[in-house]
Every structure is written in C-alpha cells, then in structure tokens.
N, CA, C and O atoms as a Tinker XYZ file with bonds, in Angstrom:
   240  protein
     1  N      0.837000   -1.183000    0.000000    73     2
     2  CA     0.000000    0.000000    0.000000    64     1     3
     3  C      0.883000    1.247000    0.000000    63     2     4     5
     4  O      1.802000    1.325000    0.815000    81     3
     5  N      0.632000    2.286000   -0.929000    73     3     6
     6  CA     1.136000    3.452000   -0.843000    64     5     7
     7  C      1.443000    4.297000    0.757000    63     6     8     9
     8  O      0.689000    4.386000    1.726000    81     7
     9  N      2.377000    4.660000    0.628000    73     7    10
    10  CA     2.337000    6.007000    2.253000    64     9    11
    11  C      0.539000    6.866000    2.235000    63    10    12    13
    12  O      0.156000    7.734000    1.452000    81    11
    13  N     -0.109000    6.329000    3.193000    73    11    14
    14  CA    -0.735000    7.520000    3.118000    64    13    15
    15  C     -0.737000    8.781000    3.504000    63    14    16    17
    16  O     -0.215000    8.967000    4.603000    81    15
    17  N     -1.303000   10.042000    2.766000    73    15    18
    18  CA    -0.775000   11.319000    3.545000    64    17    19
    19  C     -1.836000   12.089000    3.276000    63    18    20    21
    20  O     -2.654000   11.839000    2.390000    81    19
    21  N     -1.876000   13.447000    4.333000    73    19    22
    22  CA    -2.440000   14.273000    5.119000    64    21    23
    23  C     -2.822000   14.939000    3.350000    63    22    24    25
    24  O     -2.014000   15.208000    2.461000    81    23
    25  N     -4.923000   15.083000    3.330000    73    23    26
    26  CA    -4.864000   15.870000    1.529000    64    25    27
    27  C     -4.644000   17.038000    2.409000    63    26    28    29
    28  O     -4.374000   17.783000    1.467000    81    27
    29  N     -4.526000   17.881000    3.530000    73    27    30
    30  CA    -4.146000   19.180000    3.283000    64    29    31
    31  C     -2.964000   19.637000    3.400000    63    30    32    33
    32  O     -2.723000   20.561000    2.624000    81    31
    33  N     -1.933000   19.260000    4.249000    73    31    34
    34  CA    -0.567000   19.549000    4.304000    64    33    35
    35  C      0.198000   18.304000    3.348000    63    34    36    37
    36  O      1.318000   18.627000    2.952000    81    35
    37  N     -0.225000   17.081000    2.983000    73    35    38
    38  CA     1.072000   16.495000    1.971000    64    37    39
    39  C      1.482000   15.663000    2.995000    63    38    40    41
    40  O      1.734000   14.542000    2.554000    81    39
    41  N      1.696000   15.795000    4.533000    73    39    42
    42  CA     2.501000   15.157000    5.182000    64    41    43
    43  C      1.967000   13.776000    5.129000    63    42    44    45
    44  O      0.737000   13.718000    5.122000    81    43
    45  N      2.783000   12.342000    5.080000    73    43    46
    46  CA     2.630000   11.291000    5.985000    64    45    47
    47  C      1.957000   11.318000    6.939000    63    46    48    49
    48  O      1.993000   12.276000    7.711000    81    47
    49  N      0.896000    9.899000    7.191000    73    47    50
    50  CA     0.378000   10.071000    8.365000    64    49    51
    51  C      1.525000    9.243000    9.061000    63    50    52    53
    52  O      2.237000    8.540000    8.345000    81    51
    53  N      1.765000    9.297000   10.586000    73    51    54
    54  CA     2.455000    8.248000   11.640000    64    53    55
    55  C      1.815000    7.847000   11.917000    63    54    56    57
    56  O      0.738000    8.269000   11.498000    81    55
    57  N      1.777000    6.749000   12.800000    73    55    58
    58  CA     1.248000    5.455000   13.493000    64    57    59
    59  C      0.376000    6.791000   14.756000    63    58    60    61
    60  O     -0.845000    6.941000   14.705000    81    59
    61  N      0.969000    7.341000   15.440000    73    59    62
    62  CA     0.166000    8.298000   16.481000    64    61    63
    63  C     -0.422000    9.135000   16.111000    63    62    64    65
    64  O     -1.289000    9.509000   16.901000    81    63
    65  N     -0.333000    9.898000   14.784000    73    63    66
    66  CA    -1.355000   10.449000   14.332000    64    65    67
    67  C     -2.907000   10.798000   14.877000    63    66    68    69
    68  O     -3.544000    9.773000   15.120000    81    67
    69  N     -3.400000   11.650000   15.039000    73    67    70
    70  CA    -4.695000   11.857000   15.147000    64    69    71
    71  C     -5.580000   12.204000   13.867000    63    70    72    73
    72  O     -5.268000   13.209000   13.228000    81    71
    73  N     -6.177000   11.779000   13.640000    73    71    74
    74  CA    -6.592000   11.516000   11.738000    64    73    75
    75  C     -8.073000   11.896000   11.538000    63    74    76    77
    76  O     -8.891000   11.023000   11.829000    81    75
    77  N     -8.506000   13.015000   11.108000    73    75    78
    78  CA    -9.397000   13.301000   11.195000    64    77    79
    79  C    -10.270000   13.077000    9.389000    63    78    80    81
    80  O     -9.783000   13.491000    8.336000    81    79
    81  N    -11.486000   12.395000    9.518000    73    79    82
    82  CA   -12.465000   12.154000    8.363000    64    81    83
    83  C    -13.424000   12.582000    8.653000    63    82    84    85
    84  O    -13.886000   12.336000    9.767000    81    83
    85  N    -14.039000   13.335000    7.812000    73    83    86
    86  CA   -15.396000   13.743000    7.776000    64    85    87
    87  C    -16.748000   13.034000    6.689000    63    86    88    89
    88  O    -16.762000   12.846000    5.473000    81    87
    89  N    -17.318000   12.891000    7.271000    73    87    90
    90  CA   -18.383000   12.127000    6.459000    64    89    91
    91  C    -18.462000   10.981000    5.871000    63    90    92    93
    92  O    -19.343000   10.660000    5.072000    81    91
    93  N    -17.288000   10.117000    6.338000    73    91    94
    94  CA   -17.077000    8.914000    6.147000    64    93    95
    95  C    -16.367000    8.943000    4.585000    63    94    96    97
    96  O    -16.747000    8.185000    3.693000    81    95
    97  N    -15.534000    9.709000    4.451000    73    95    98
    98  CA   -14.907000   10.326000    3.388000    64    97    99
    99  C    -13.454000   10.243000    3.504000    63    98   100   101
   100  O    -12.592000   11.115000    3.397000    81    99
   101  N    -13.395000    9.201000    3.707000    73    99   102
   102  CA   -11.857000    8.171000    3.489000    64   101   103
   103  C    -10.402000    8.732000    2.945000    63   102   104   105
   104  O     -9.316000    8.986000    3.465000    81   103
   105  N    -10.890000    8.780000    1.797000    73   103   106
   106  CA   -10.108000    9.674000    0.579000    64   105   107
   107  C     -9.442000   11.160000    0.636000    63   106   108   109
   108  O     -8.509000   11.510000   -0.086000    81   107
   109  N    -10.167000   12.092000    1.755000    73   107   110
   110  CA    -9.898000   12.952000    2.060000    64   109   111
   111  C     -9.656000   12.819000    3.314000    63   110   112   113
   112  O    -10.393000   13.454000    4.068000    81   111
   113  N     -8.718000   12.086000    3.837000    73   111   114
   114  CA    -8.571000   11.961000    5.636000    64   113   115
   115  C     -7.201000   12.865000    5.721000    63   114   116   117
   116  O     -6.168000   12.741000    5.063000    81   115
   117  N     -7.516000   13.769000    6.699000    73   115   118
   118  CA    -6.368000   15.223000    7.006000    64   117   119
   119  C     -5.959000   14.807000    8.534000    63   118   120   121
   120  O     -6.351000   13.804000    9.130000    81   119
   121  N     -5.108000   15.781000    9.004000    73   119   122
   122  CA    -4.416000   15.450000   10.078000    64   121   123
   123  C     -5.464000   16.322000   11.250000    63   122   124   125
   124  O     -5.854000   17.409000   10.824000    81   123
   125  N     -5.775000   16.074000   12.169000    73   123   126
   126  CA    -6.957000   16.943000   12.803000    64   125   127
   127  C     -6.594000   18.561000   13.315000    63   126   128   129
   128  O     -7.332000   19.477000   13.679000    81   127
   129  N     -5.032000   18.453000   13.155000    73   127   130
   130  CA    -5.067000   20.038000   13.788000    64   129   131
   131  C     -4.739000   20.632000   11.911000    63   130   132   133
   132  O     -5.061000   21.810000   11.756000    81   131
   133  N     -4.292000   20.082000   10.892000    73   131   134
   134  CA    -4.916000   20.598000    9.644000    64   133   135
   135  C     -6.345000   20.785000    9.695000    63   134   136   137
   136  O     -6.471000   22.010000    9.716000    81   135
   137  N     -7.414000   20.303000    9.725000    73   135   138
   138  CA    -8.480000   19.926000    9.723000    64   137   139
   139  C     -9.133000   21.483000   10.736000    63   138   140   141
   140  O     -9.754000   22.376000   10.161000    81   139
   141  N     -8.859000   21.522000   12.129000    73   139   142
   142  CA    -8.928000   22.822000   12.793000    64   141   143
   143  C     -8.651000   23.812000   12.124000    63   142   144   145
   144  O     -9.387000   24.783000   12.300000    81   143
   145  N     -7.513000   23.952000   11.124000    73   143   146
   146  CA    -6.610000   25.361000   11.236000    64   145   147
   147  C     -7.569000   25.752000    9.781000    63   146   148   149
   148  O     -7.932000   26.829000    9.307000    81   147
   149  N     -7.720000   24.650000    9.453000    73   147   150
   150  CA    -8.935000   24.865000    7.837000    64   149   151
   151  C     -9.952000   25.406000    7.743000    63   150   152   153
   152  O    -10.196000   26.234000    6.865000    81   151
   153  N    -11.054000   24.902000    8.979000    73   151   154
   154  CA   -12.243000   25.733000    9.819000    64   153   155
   155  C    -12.018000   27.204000   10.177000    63   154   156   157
   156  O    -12.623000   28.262000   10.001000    81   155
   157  N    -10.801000   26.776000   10.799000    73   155   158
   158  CA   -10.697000   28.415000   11.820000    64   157   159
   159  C    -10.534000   29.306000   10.428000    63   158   160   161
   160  O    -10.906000   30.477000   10.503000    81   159
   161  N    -10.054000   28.877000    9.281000    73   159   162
   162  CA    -9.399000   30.225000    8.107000    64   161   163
   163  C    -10.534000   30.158000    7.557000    63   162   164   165
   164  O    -10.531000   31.190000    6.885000    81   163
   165  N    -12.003000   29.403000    7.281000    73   163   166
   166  CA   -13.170000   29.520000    6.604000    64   165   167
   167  C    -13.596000   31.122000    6.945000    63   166   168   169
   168  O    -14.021000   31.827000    6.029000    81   167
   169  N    -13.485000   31.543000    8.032000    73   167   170
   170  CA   -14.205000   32.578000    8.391000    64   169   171
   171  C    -13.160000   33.659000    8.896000    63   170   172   173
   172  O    -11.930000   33.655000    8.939000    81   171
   173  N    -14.205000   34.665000    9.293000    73   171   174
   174  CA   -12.851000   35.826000    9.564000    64   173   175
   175  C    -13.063000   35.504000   10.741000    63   174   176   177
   176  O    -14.061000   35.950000   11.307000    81   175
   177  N    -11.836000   34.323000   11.654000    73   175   178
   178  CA   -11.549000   34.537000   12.636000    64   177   179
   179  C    -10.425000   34.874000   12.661000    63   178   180   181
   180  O     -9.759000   34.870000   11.627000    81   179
   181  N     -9.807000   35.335000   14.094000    73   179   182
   182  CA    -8.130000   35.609000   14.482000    64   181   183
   183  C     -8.241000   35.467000   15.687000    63   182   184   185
   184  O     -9.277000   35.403000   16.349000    81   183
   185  N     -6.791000   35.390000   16.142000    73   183   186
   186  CA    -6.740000   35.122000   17.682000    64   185   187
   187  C     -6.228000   36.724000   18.248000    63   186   188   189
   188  O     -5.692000   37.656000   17.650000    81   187
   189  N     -6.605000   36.575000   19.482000    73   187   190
   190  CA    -6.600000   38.026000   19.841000    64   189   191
   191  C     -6.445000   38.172000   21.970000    63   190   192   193
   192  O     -7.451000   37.903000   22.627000    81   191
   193  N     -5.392000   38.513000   22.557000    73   191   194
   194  CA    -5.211000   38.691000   23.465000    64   193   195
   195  C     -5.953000   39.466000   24.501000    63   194   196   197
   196  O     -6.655000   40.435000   24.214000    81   195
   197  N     -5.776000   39.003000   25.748000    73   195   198
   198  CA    -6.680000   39.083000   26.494000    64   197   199
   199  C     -6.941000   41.339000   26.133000    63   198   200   201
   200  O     -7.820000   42.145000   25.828000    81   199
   201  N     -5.614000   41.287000   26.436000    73   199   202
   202  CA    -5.968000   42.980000   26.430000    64   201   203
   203  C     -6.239000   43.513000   25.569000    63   202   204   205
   204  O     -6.494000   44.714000   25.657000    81   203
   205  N     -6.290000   42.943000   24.546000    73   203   206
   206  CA    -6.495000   43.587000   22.983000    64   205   207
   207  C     -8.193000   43.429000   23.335000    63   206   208   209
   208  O     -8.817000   44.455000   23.604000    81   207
   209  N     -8.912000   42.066000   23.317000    73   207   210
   210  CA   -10.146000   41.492000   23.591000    64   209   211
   211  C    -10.652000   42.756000   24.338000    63   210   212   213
   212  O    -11.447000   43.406000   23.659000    81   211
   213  N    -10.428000   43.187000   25.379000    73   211   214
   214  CA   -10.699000   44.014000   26.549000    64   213   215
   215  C    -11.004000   45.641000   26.035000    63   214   216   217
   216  O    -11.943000   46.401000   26.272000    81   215
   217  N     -9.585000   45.816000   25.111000    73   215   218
   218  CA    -9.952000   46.838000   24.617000    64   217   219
   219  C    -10.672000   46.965000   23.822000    63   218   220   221
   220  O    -11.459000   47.897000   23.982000    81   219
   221  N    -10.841000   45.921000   22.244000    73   219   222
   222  CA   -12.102000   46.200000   21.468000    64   221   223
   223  C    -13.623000   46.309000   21.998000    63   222   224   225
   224  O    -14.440000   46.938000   21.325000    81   223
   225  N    -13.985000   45.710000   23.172000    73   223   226
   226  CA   -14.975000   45.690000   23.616000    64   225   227
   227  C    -15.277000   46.532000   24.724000    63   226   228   229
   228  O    -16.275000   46.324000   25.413000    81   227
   229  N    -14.251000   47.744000   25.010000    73   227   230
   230  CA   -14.488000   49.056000   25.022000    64   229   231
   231  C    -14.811000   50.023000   24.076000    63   230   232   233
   232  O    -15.471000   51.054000   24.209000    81   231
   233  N    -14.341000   49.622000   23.253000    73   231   234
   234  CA   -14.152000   50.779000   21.793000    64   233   235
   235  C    -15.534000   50.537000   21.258000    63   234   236   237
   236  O    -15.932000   51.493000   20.593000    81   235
   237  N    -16.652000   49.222000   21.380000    73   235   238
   238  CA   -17.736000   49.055000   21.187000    64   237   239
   239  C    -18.805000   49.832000   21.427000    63   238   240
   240  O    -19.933000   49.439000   21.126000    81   239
C-alpha cells in the first residue's frame, strides 16, 4: 500500500497520528489540527489577546 498522507498539508500520516475524516470520506482523511486550522481560516476569525479582547470591547 502506498504512504498515506495528510490531503491538506502532503505530510505522511504516523502510526500516532490523530486523523481526522469527515463524512465517512476516506479519501480525504487530514491530520486533525490541519483539519482545525482549515475551519478556523473559513471565516474571519483571528486570535486576539486578552488585552487587545478588553480593549475592542471598550471601543464598542
């Protein structure tokens, strides 16, 4: 059997891997924190510190 690997980063999976499939969709099995970082860029999120947080929701 071929190496299988991660369709969003390319990488090899390892044996410890955490392997994330959606919909019983085999073919497209990604690595789960690929799989997170894919979601999180769908939308306009960003990460944002406590004091930054604090301040936009003054400036509100």
């Amino acid at each position: 059997m071929a190496t299988l690997k991660c369709k969003s980063c390319k990488l090899p999976f390892k044996k410890d891997d955490d392997i994330m499939v959606v919909d019983g969709n085999y073919n497209e099995a990604v690595h789960d924190e690929c799989h997170y970082n894919y979601l999180a860029n769908m939308h306009l999120n960003n990460l944002i510190s406590l004091k930054g947080l604090k301040e936009e929701l003054e400036n509100e």
